[in-house]
N, C-alpha and C positions, 0 to 999 in steps of 0.2 A: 622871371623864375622866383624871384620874391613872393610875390602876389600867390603864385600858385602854391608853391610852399605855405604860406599863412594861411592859404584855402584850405588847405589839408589838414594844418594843426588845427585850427576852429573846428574843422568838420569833424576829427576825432572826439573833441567835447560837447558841442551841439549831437551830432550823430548816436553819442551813448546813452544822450539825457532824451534822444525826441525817442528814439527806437524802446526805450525803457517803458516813458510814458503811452506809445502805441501799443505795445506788449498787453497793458495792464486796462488802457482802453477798448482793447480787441475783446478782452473777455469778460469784462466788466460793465464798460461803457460808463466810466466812472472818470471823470478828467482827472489827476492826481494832482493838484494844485499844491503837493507839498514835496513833488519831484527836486524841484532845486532846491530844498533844506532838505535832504538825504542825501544831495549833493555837499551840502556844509557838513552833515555829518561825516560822512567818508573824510574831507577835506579837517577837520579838526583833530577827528584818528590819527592824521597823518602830521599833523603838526603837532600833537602831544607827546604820541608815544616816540620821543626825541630817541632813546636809548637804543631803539630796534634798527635793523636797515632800514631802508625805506620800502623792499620788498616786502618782508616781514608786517611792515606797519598796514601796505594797501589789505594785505589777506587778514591781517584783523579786522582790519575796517568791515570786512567782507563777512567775516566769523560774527562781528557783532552785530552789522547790520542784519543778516538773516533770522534769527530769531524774534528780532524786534522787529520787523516786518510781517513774521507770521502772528506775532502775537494782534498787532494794529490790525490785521486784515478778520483777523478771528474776535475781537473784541469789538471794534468798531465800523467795518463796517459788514460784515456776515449779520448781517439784523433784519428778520423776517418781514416783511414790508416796507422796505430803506428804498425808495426810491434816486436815481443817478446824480437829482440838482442834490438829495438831502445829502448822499454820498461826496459827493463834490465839496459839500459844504465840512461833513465834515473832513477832508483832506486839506481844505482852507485854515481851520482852527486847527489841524495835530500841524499845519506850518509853521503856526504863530505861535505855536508851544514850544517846536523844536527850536524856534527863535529868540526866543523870552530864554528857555532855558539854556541854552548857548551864549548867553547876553549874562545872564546870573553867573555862569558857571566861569566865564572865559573874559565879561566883559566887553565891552563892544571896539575895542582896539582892535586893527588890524595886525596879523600875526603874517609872519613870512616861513616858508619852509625851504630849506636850504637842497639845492639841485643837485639829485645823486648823483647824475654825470654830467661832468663839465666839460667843454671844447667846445670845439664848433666841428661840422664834419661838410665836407666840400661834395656838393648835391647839382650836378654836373655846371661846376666852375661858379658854382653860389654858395657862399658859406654861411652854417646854418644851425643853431643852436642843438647837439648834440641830442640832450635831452626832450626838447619837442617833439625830434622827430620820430624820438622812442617812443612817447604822448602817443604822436598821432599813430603810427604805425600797431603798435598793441591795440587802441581804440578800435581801427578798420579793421585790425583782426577779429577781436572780440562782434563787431555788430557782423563781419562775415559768418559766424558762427552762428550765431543766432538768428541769422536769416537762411542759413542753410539748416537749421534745425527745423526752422517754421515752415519749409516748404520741402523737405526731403526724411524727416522723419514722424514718427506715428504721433508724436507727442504732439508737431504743426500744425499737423490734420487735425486731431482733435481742439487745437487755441483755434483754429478758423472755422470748425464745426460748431462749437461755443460762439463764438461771435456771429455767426449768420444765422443758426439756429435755437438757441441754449436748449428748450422743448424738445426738439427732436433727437439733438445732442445727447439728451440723456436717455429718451427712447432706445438709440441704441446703444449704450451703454458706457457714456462719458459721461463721469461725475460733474457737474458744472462746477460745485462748491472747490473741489477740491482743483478743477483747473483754476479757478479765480484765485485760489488761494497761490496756485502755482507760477500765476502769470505773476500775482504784485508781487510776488517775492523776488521773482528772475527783472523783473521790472525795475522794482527800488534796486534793486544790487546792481545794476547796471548805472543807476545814478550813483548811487555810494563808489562803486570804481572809477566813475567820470570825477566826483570831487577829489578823491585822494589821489588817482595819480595826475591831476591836473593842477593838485593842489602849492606845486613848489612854484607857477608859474600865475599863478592867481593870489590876490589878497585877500588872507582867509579873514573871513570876520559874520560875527552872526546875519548879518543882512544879504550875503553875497548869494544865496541862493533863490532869492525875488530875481535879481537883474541878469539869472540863467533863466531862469522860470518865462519869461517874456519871449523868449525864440524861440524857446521849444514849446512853448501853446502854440504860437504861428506856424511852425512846424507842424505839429501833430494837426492843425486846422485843413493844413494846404495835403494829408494827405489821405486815403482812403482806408477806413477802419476797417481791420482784421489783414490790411494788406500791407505787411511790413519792408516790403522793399519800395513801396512809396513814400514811408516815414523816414529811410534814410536817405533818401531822393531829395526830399523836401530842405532837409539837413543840409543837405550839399549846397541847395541853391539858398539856402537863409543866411550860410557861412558866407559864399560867396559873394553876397551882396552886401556883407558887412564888412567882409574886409574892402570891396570896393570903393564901398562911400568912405570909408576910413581912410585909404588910401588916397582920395581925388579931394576930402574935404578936410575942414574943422571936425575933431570929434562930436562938439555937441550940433554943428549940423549934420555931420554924417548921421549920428544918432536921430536926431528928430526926419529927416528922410528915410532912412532906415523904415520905422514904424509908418510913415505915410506910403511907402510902395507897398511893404507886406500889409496893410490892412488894405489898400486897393488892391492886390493882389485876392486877397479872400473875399471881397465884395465880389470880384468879378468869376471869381469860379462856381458863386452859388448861381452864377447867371444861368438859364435852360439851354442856351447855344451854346455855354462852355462845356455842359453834360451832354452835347448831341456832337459835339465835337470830339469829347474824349469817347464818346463812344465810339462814334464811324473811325478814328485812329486807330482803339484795341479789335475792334473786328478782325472775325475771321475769315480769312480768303475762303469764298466757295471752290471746291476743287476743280479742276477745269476736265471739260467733258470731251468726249472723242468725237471725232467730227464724222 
């Protein structure tokens, strides 16, 4: 029950940060390579603004982050022939800014953020840090929302119209700009909420948003663009298999196994028998005829 528990908690941090970045890749096709430092920022919000609750502090995170997301998506990368690697690239360099300047501003010490609820709460006869399970529980809510937004409301339909078609999309009368604009905003602010309220339970420090950054690429690699309930899927099984090797190994062999199954893991799905495999799986039953 341990194991499952810590698959759950991981899964609500992994799960906010891949499904953010799928969001923003769906409409964009843009990898965000600066996801886990909007992760630090949420995570710093929450470790500065000491004086506020902690509730308080995540929904500034959230007030600040948004604006400066739409500005980055409106300055940097809305640029008339910007193609995806230049776009990528730059999400690379606003990382290494957010980092440089979280490093000047804060220093590169580790900061701790003290846990707004304390206890432990008994998770059928396993006693279990109060506060994580809040983590994870708000996280699963929050990507349940966002994936019932993306496949049961108008707004879904038009991030997966955009992502399959952008040209046609706008044919019929979906702004692409402003869904792009729409997706990295709901996208970053989904990392910005994964660093702050994760943040009492992680070591905030300028760097800590690379060593999130690593599973949620693998993540968003293992899952299918513009289909977000494969992004949280992927989530699920990257947690799980990190808390595995954690649990069976050494950290730094856990870690270095870790990266050797997920990149053979994504070697072998670009195979043609894994695409004719997941095909013949998703197929659909021919109806069956009367005799």
């Amino acid at each position: 029950m341990d194991v499952l528990l810590a698959i759950v908690g991981q899964f609500g941090l992994y799960g906010l940060l891949t499904v953010g970045i799928a969001v923003i890749f769906a409409a964009t096709r843009v990898v965000n390579l600066a996801q886990g430092d909007l992760a630090m920022v949420g995570a710093y919000v929450a470790a500065t603004a000491t004086t506020a609750p902690f509730g308080v502090r995540t929904l500034l995170a959230l007030a600040v982050g948004a604006p400066l997301l739409l500005i980055i998506e409106r300055l940097l990368l809305r640029r008339p022939g910007s193609d995806g690697l230049a776009a990528m690239l730059v999400t690379w360099g606003l990382g290494m800014a957010l980092r440089q300047g979280a490093e000047l501003l804060y220093t590169g010490t580790s900061r701790t953020v003290a846990v707004p609820v304390d206890g432990t709460l008994d998770v059928l006869g396993t006693p279990y840090p109060a506060y994580r399970l809040v983590c994870a529980l708000t996280a699963i809510t929050v990507i349940g929302l966002v994936l019932l937004a993306a496949h049961r409301t108008d707004w879904g339909l038009r991030l997966r119209a955009v992502a399959d078609n952008p040209a046609m999309a706008a044919l019929l009368g979906t702004d692409p700009r402003r869904m792009r604009a729409t997706a990295f905003t709901i996208g970053g602010l989904l990392a910005v909420l994964a660093g702050a309220l994760y943040s009492p339970v992680l070591a905030v420090n300028p760097s800590m948003g690379f060593g999130l950054l690593v599973p949620v690429f693998f993540g968003l690699l293992l899952s299918r663009p513009g289909a977000l309930a494969t992004a949280a899927g992927a989530a699920l099984l990257i947690s799980a298999l990190s808390v595995l090797l954690r649990t069976w190994l050494s950290d730094t062999l856990a870690e270095a196994l870790f990266y050797a199954v997920v990149v053979a893991i994504a070697a072998l799905r670009s195979r043609p028998w894994i695409g004719r495999f997941s095909a013949w799986f998703r197929r659909t039953p021919a109806p069956a005829t009367a005799a």
